[in-house]
C-alpha atoms as one frame of an Amber mdcrd trajectory, in Angstrom:
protein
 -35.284   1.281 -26.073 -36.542   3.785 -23.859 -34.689   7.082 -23.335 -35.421
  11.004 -22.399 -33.236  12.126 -25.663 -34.677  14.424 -28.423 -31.985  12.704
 -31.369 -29.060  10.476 -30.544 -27.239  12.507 -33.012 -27.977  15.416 -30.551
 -28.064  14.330 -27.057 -24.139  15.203 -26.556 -24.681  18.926 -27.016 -28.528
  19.061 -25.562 -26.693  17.772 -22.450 -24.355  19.826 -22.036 -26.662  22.924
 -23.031 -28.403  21.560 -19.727 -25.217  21.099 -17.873 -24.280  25.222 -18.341
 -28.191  25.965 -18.038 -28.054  24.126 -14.178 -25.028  25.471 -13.612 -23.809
  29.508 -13.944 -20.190  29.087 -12.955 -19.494  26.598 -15.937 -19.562  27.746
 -19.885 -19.918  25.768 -23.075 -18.165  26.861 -25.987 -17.518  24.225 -29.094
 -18.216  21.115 -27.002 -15.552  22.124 -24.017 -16.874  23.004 -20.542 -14.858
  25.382 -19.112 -15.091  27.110 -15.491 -16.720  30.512 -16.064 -13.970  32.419
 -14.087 -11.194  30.718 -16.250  -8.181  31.632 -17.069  -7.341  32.328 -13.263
  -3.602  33.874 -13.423  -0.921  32.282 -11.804  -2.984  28.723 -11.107  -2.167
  25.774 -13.161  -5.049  24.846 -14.904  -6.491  21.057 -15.223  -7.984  19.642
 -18.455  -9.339  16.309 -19.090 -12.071  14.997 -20.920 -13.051  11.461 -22.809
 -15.898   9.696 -24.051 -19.941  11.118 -23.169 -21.748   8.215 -21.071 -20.081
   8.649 -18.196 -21.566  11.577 -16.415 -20.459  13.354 -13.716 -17.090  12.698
 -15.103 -15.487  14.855 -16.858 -17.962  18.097 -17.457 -19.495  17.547 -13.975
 -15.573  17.883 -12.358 -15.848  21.229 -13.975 -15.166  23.850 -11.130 -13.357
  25.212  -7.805 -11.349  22.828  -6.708 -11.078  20.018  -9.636 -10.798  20.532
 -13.473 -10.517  23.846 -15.388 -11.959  22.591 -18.842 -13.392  19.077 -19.926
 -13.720  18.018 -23.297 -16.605  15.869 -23.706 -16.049  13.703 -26.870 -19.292
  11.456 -28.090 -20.971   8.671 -26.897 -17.622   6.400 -25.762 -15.686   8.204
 -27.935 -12.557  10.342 -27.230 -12.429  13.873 -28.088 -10.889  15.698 -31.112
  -7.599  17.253 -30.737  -9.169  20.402 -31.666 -11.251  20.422 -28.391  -8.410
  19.781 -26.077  -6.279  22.552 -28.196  -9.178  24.774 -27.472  -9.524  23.805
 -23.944  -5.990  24.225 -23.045  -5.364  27.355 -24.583  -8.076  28.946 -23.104
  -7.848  27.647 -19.625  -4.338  28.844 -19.193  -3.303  31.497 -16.871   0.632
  30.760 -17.444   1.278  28.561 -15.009   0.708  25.318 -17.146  -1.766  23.092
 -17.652  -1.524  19.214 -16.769  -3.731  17.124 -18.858  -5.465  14.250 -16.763
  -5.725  11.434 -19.450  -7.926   7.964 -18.841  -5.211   5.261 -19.954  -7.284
   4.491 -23.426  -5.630   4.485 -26.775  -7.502   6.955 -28.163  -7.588   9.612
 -25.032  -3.885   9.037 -25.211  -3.297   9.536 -28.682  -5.392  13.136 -29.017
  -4.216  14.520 -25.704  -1.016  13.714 -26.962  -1.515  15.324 -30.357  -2.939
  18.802 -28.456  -0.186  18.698 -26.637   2.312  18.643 -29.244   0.417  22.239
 -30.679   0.138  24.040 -27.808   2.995  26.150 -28.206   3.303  28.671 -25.715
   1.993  26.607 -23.533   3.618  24.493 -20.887   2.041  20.964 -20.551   2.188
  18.354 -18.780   0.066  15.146 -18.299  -0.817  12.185 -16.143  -2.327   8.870
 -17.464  -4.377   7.151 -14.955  -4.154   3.304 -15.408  -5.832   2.218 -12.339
  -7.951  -0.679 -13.112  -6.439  -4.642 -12.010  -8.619  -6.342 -13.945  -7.093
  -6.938 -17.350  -3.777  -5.796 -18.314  -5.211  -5.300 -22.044  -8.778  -4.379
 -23.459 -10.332  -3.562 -26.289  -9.260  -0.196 -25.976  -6.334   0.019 -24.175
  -2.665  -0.897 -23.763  -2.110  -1.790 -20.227  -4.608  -0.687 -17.535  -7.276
   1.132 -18.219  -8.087   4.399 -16.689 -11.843   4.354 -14.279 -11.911   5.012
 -10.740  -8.917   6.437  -9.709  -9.529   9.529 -12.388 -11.644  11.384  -9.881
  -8.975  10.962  -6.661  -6.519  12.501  -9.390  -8.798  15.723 -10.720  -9.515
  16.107  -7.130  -6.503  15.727  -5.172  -4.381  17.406  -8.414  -7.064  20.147
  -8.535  -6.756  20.989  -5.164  -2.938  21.605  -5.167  -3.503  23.530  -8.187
  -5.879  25.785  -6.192  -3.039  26.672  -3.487  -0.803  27.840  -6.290   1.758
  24.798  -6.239   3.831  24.667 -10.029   3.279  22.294 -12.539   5.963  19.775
 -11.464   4.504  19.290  -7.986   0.971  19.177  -9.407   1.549  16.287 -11.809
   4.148  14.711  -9.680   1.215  14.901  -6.662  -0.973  13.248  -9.837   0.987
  10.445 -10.224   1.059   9.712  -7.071  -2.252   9.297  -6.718  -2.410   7.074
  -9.388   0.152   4.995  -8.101  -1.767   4.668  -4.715  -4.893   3.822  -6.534
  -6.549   0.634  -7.626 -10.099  -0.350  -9.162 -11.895  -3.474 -10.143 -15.400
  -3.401 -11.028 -18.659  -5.848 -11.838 -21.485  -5.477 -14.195 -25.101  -6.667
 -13.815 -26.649  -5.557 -17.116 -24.985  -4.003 -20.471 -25.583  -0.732 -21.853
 -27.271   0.606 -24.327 -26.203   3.467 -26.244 -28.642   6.124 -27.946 -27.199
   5.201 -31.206 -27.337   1.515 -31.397 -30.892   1.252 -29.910 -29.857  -1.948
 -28.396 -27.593  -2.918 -25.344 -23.842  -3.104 -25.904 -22.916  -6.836 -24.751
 -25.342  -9.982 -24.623 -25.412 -10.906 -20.279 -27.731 -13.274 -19.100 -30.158
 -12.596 -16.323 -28.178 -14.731 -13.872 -24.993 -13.811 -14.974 -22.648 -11.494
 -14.310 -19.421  -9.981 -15.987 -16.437  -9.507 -13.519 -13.828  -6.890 -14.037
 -15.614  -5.086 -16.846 -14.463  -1.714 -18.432 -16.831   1.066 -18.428 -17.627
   1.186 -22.298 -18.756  -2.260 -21.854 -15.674  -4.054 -22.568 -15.206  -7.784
 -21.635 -13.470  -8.320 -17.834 -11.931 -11.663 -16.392 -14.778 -14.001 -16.012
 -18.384 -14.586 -16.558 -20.179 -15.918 -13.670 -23.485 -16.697 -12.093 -24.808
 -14.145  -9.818 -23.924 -14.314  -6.281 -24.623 -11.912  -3.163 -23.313  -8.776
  -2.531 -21.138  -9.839   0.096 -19.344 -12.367  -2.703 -19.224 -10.021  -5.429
 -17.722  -7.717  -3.589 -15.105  -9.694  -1.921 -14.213 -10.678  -5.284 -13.514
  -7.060  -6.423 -11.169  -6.075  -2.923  -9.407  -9.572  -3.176  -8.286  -8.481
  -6.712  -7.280  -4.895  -5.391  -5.847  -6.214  -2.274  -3.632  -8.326  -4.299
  -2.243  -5.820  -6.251  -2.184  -3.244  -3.699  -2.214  -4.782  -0.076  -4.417
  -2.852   1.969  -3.119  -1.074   4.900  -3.414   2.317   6.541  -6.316   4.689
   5.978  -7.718   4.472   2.875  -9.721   6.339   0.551 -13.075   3.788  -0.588
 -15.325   4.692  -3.693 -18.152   2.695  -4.350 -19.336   3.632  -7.625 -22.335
   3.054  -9.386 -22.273   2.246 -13.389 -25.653   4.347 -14.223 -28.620   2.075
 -12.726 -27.588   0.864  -9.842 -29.976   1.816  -6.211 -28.222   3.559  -4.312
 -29.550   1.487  -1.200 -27.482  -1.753  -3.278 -24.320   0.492  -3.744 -24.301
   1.225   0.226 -24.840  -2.636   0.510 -22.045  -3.207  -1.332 -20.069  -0.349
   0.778 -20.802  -1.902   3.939 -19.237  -5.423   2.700 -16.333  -3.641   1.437
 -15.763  -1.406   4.651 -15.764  -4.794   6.109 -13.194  -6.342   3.974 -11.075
  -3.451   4.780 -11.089  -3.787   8.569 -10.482  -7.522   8.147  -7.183  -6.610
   6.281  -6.280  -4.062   9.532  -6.775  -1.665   7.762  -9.300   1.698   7.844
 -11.836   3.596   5.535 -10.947   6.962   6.807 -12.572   8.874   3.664 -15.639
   7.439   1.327 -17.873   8.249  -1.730 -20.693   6.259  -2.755 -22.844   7.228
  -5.913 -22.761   7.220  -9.125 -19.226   8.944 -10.203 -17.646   7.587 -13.019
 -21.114   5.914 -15.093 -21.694   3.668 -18.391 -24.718   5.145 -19.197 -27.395
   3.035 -17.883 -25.465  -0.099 -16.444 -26.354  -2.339 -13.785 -22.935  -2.481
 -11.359 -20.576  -1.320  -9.373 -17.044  -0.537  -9.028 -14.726  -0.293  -6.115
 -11.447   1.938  -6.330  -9.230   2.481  -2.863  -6.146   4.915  -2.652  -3.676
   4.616   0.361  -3.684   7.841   1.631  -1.296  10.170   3.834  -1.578  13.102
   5.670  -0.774  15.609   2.722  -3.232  14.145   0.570  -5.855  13.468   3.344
  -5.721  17.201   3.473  -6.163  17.517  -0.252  -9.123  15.569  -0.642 -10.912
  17.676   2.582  -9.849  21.040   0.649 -13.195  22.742  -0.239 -14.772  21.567
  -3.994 -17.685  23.446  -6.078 -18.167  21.129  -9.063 -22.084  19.353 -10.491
 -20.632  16.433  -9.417 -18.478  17.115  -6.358 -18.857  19.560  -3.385 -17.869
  20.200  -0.497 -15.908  22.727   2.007 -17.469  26.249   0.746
């Protein structure tokens, strides 16, 4: 295993030391990473946060525009209660804060917890369960929560920005969610800094189909195929759970490792999908967005968009990870 980490038992917190040094309008305070000029009075405030290994999201959403706080927990491992107390407390201005939760049991369970000791404070939350590959994982009860998180912290975080209330905020939230799909493909497993070796056994010519992004098993196991078949596979399974149509909002993601010249490869077969279903890719992001460490892969996620979130997603963002507009 080759890695640029001084410990693994450190490399949570030495990133994040990095994150705040790179970046003077976010702070880091007791593993949360907050906006520097939170609390902002009168704004509803945004908090999420989930398992490290999957940078940008959530500390590099920190910022105008997208999330107030993020509470990094370890490697694939939720945060503590205690972090998303912190986090929500101090990232209120007394307008509320919605809490943007990745459908996995333990996000769930902890946000839920903070939640419940946050008096004073008015919460609300969102679960994003966007994923059509399996219905039930390893880690989950239903869908699990990938893709779609960023159209939520962005399109949410946007509203919050024009001073809309909580309601509209998390109703806008859901929304989102419920417009969103994703379905994505690994090459290689993972490894993590703390078990030295790679998380899941995949053959050279294989690959896993509909994987989650802490490694866990998808629909299928197949041999390795082109682009152009691999990613038909992924928009077939979003198309038939949410039939394209309109203008859309396309993501191709990258899971840590993947060229970006391959993701755009990728992009260009599922642009073409699209158009096929009369449909249109009126907005795009291709990169590496919502990671599992150093995975080979890709994931798609589409959102049918309308004119009010169209507008949303074009508002003006100042995040690590996201910018654009100012």
């Amino acid at each position: 295993m080759k890695k640029l980490i001084n410990t693994a038992e450190s490399v949570v917190e030495d990133a994040l030391n990095g994150l705040a040094a790179a970046h003077p309008s976010l702070r880091v305070r007791d593993r949360v990473v907050y906006r520097a000029d939170a609390p902002r009075p009168g704004k509803v405030a945004l908090v999420s946060g989930g398992g490290s290994g999957h940078e940008p999201l959530h500390a590099g959403f920190v910022g105008h525009g997208m999330l107030d706080a993020a509470c990094p927990g370890d490697v694939f491992t939720s945060p503590v209660p205690d972090q998303i107390l912190d986090a929500t407390r101090a990232v209120d201005g007394g307008a509320g804060v919605l809490h943007v939760v990745k459908n996995y049991t333990g996000d769930v369970l902890n946000f839920e917890m903070a939640a419940e000791l946050c008096a004073g404070v008015e919460v609300a939350k969102v679960i994003v369960d966007d994923d059509v590959a399996v219905q039930d994982s390893l880690y989950t009860a239903g869908r699990r929560g990938t893709g779609a998180t960023v159209f939520v912290e962005k399109i949410a975080g946007a509203l919050a920005e024009e001073g809309a209330p909580l309601a509209e905020v998390a109703r806008v939230a859901a929304e989102v969610d419920g417009r969103s799909r994703s379905f994505g493909i690994a090459l290689t497993s993972c490894t993590s800094p703390a078990a030295g070796k790679p998380t899941f056994d995949l053959p050279g010519d294989e690959v896993e189909l509909g994987i989650g992004i802490h490694g866990e098993p998808g629909r299928a196991r197949v041999p390795l195929v082109s682009a152009r078949e691999l990613a038909a596979i992924a928009m077939e399974a979003i198309h038939g759970d949410l039939p394209l149509r309109g203008d859309l909002l396309v993501m191709v993601n990258g899971m840590g490792s993947t060229p970006l010249m391959e993701l755009y490869v990728v992009f260009a077969e599922a642009e073409s999908f699209v158009r096929g279903k009369g449909a249109r890719v009126t907005r795009s992001l291709v990169g590496n967005y919502v990671t599992s460490l150093d995975m080979q892969g890709f994931s798609v996620t589409v959102c049918r968009l309308d004119d009010d979130l169209t507008r949303l997603w074009d508002a003006p963002v100042e995040t690590p990870g996201l910018r654009w507009g100012r």
